[in-house]
Structure formats: C-alpha cells, structure tokens
C-alpha positions in Angstrom: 193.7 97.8 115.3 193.8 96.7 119.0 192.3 98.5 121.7 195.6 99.5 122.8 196.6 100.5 119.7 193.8 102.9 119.7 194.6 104.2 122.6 198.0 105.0 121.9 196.5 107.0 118.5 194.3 108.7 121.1 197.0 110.1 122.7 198.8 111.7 119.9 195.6 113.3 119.1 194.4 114.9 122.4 198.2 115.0 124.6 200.0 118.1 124.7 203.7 118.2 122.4 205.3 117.6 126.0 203.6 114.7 126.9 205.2 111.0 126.9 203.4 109.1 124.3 203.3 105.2 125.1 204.4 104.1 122.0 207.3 105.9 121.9 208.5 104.8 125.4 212.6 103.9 125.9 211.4 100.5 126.2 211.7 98.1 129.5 215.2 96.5 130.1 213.5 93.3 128.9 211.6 93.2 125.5 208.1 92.0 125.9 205.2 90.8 123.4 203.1 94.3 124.4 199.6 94.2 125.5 196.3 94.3 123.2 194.9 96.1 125.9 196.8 98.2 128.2 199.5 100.5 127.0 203.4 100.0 128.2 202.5 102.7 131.1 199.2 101.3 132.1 200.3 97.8 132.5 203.4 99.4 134.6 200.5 101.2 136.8 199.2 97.7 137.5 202.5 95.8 137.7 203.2 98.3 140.7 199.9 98.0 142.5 199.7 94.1 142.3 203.1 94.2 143.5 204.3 93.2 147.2 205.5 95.9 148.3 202.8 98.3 147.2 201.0 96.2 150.0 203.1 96.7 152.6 202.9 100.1 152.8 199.6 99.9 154.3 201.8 99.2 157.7 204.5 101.8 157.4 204.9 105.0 159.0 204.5 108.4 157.0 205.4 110.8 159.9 203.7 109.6 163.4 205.0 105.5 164.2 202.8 103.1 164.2 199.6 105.4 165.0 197.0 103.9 167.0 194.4 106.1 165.5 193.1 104.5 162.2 193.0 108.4 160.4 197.1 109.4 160.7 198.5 108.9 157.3 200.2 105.8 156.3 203.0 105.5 153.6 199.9 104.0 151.6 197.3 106.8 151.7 200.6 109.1 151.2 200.9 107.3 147.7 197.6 107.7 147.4 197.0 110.9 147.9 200.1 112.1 145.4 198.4 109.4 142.8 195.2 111.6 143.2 197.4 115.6 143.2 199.8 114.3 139.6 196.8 113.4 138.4 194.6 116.3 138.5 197.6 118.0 137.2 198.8 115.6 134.6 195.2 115.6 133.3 195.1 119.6 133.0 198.0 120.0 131.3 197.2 117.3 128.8 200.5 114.8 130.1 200.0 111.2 130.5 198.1 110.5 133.2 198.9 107.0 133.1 202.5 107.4 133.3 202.3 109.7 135.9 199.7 107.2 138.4 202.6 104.5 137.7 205.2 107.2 139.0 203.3 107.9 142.3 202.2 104.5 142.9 205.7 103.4 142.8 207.8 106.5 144.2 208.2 105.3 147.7 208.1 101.4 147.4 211.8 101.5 148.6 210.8 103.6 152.4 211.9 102.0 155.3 209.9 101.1 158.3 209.5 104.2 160.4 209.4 106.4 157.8 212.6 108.8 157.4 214.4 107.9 160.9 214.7 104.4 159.4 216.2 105.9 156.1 218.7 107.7 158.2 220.0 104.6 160.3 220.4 102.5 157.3 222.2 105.1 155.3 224.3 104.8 158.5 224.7 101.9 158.7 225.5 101.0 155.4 228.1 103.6 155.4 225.3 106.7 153.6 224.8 104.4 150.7 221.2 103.8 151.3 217.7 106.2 149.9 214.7 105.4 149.4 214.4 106.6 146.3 217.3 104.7 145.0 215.7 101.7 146.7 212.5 102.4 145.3 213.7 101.7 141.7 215.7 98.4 143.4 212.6 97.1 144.4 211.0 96.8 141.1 214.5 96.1 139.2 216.1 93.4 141.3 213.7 92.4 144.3 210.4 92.0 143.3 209.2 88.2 142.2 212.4 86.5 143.2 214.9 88.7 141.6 213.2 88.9 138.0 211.8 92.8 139.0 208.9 94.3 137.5 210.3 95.1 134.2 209.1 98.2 134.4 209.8 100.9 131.4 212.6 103.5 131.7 210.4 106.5 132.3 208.6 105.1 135.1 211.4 104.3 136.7 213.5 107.4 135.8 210.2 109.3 138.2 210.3 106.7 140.7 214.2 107.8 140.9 214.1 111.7 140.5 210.8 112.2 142.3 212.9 114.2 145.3 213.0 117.6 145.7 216.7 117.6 144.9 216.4 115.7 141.4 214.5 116.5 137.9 212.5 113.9 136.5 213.2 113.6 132.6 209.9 113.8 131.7 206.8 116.1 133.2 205.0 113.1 134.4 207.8 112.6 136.7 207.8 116.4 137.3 204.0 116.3 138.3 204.5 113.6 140.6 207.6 115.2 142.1 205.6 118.7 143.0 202.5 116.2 144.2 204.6 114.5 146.5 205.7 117.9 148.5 202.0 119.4 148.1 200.6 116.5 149.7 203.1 115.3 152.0 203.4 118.6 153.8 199.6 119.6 153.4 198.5 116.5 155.2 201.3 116.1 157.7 199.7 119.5 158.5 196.4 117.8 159.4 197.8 115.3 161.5 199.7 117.5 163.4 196.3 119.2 164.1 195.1 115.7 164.9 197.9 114.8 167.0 197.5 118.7 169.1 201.5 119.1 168.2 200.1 122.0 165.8 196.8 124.4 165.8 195.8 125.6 162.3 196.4 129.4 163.6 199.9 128.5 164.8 201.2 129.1 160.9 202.9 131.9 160.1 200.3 134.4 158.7 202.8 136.0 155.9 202.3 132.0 154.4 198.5 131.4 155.3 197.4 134.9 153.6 198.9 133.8 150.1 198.2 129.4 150.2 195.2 129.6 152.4 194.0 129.3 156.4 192.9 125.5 155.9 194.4 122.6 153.8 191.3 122.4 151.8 191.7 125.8 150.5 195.7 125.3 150.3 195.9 122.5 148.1 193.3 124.1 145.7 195.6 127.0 145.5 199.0 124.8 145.0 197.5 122.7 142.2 195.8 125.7 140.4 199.1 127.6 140.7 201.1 124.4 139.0 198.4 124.2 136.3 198.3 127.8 135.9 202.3 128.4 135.7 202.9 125.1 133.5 200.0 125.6 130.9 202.1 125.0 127.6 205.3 125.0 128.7 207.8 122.1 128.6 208.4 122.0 132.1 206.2 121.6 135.3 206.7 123.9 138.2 205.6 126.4 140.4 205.2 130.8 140.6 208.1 132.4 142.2 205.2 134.3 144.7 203.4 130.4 145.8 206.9 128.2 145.3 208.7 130.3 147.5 205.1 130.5 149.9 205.4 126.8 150.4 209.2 126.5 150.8 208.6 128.7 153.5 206.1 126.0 155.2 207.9 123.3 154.1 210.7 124.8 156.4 208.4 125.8 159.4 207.1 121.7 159.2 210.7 121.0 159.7 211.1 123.0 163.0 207.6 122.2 164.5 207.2 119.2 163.1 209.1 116.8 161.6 212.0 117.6 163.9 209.2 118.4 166.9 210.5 116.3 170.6 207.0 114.9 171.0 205.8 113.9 167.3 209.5 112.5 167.4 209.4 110.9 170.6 209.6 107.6 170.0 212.4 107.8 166.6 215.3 107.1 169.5 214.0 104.2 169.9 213.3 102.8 166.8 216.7 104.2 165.3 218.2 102.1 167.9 216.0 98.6 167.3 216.8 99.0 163.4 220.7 99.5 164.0 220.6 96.3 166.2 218.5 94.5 163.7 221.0 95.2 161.4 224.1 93.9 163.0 222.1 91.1 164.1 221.6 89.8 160.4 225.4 91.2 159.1 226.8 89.2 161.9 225.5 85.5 160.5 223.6 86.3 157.1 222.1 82.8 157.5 219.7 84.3 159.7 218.1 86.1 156.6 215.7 84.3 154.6 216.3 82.0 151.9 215.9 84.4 149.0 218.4 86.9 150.8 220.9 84.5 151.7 221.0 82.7 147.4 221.2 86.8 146.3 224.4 87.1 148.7 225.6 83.6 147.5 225.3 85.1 144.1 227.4 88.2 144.1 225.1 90.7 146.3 226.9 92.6 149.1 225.7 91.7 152.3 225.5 95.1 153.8 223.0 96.0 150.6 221.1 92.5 151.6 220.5 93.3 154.9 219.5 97.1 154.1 216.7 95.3 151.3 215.6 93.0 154.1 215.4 95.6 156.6 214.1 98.2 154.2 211.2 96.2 153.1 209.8 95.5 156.5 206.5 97.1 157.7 206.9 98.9 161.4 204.8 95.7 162.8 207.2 93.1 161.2 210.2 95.6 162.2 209.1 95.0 166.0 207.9 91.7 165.9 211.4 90.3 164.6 213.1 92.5 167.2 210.9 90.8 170.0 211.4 87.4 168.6 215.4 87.7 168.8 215.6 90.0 171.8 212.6 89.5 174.0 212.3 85.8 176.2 208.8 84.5 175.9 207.3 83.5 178.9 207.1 79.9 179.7 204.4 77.5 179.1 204.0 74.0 179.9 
C-alpha cells in the first residue's frame, strides 16, 4: 500500500460522513497516473501554490492600492489568511482539510489589479461578462502553463467557482472556504481601516460589537466558534441566525464607511480610468499583446476575453508600468 493510499484509508476512518474523501473525487478533466504520495486534493494544493499566478498576488490590491506601508493586506495575505480561517474549521468539523487549503489558495487567482474597481471596469468593458471568480477557475483551466491549465479536480474548482457570497459550493470544503473568505476579508479590512485612521475601533455600531466582539481578535474567535458550533454534524456549513445576521450587519456598515469611503477610495477614479485605456489600447491592435495572447486569439479565443486575461493577470505595479510605457515620454538621454 502506498503512502497515499494510506492516507486516503485514513480518511474514511477519521472524516465526518460529509466530508469529500480523495479517492472518490469526480476526477480532473484530464486522467492522470495518481501520485504514491500526495492525494488528488493535496497535489491540487501544491499545483495552485507553485503556480504563476499564486505569485502574483503578492503585488495586488485587497482594498487600499498599492499601499506604501508593508502591513495593509495584499490579495496574497488575503489568501492566506482564509487558507488559515477554512482550515481551523474544516479540521473541527472533520472535512478535508486538504481540499479546502486548495479552495482558498486558489479562490481569487482570477482578481484583477486594483482589487474590485478593476473587476468592475473590465466587466464593463467587456460588456459585464467578466468576475473574478469565473476567471479564477479560467486561470487554472485555460491559462496556466501555456494553455494546458492545472488540471485541477472538479471539486477544487467547483469552490474556487462558488466561493461568493451569492453561490453554494457543492461540497462543505467549498462552503468553509466561502464563510472564511467573508470572516476574514471583512475582519481584517477592519484593521487596516484602523491603520489607515479611515475607521476607529469604537466607531462600530455597538448593537454589532456587543454580540461579535470590540476587537478583531475577539471577533474572529467568535465567528469561527459560531460556524463550528452551528455546523457540528450537519451536512451543511453555515452560520446562527443571532451571529450571521451580526456580521451581515458589519459587512454592510464596511460598505458605507469603507469600501465605498471618498478617501480609502480616492485614488479608484484613477485607476478605473488607466485600466479602461489599457484596454482599448490592446483591442485596438491585438499584436500589441504578447505572443501567447495573440496564438490563443489566432486560435479561436475572443479578443475582448484576451485582453480581459491579459489585463486581469497583471499586478497593480505591472498595471502602471505598461500604462507609463505606452502613455508617458521618457526623458531624453544621449
């Protein structure tokens, strides 16, 4: 028996009923000799983090662009810190914790530079047919290592695809990673705001702070409990009425003070504006996109989805740094 054989036996004896055992995975869209070590999930996890665009979302924006202080959140310590919240939940409820790390690691491969503002002006300009989370799963299907794609199984990809708030994973993994996502994303966009002085921990409303907690520490140990606690046994991963409808409610302040707030957003004019004449720029003479862009439109791709993929996988530096190289004359030297 190989090691990954025994793992897979391990499973079955210490997963819950609802978990997503490894060897009975859909499969990957390509068959493959399987691994004497790794399970289908865990060499997905590592498929993901060796990947390309894993690494460029060191350099993209989570909410504040292109932050000069080294401790705002990136897209990448986003990823990170959902990897870290699906886990500790996964792990209590006796789920797969490997599928679920290859869920978060991959959920937001397909973000735009600029973070949502640069989801919004492709969408526009590609006529609404762009988001990220569709894009995610086209990065590791159709863009990564020259077209070939990651291969990855159907239950990674089905989290990577339904991780929004809007969709329902198929399997709890997915679910995990999908609750992580909005517990971290709007615990820690909390603490920059506090960084950035757009927010002060006693500005939140004190009908939310008396039930989740009066610092994030102390919030995020209540969200996770309250997942763990509510889910225990139960084919389905979710929240109480009492804490769900707690954190809608902050969710929904963070969009008024925050994520829509004139000075964190100060700058989104402006790069809303560079991406949509980036993008004309490249649909206007495709040859101006790289080699690999220009054989996937010679070989069927529309050009408007090209460009978005080009666009889409740019880091804010790159983003700005191509604008200034088309746009911006250099100065003269002799």
């Amino acid at each position: 028996m190989t090691i990954r054989e025994q793992q897979e036996k391990r499973e079955h004896e210490v997963l819950s009923r609802y978990a997503a055992f490894s060897d009975q995975s859909t499969g990957r869209d390509r068959s493959e000799e399987q691994c004497d070590l790794r399970t289908v999930y865990q060499r997905d996890r590592d498929r993901i983090l060796h990947c390309k665009a894993f690494r460029r979302l060191k350099h993209k924006t989570q909410v504040f662009l292109s932050p000069g202080d080294d401790h705002y959140r990136t897209r990448l310590t986003h990823t990170l810190e959902v990897s870290q919240i699906a886990r500790t939940i996964a792990r209590s409820l006796r789920l797969n914790e490997d599928l679920t790390e290859a869920i978060a690691l991959g959920h937001d491969l397909g973000h735009t530079p600029f973070g949502h503002v640069g989801e919004r002006t492709l969408a526009a300009c590609a006529g609404n047919n762009f988001s990220h989370n569709v894009q995610s799963v086209r990065v590791v299907e159709r863009l990564e290592n020259r077209g070939e794609g990651l291969n990855l199984t159907w239950e990674v990809r089905d989290g990577m695809l339904n991780h929004k708030t809007s969709c329902t994973p198929h399997t709890l993994e997915g679910q995990c990673v999908r609750l992580a996502d909005k517990i971290a994303y709007v615990n820690h966009d909390i603490d920059d705001a506090i960084r950035g002085n757009i927010l002060k921990e006693e500005d939140l409303p004190t009908n939310i702070t008396d039930i989740l907690g009066k610092n994030t520490r102390t919030r995020l140990n209540c969200l996770i409990h309250d997942v763990i606690n509510t889910s225990q046994d139960k084919d389905y991963v979710g929240m109480s009425a009492e804490i769900g409808d707690a954190l809608g409610k902050l969710r929904t302040y963070m969009f008024r003070y925050l994520y829509t707030n004139p000075i964190a957003k100060s700058e989104e004019l402006k790069a809303d504006k560079m991406l949509r004449i980036l993008y004309e720029y490249f649909i206007e003479d495709a040859s101006r996109l790289t080699n690999e862009c220009v054989e996937m439109i010679y070989m069927g791709e529309d050009p408007k989805t090209v460009v978005c993929d080009y666009i889409a996988g740019m880091t804010d530096n790159y983003a700005i740094e191509t604008f200034k190289s088309i746009y911006i004359p250099k100065s003269w030297k002799v």
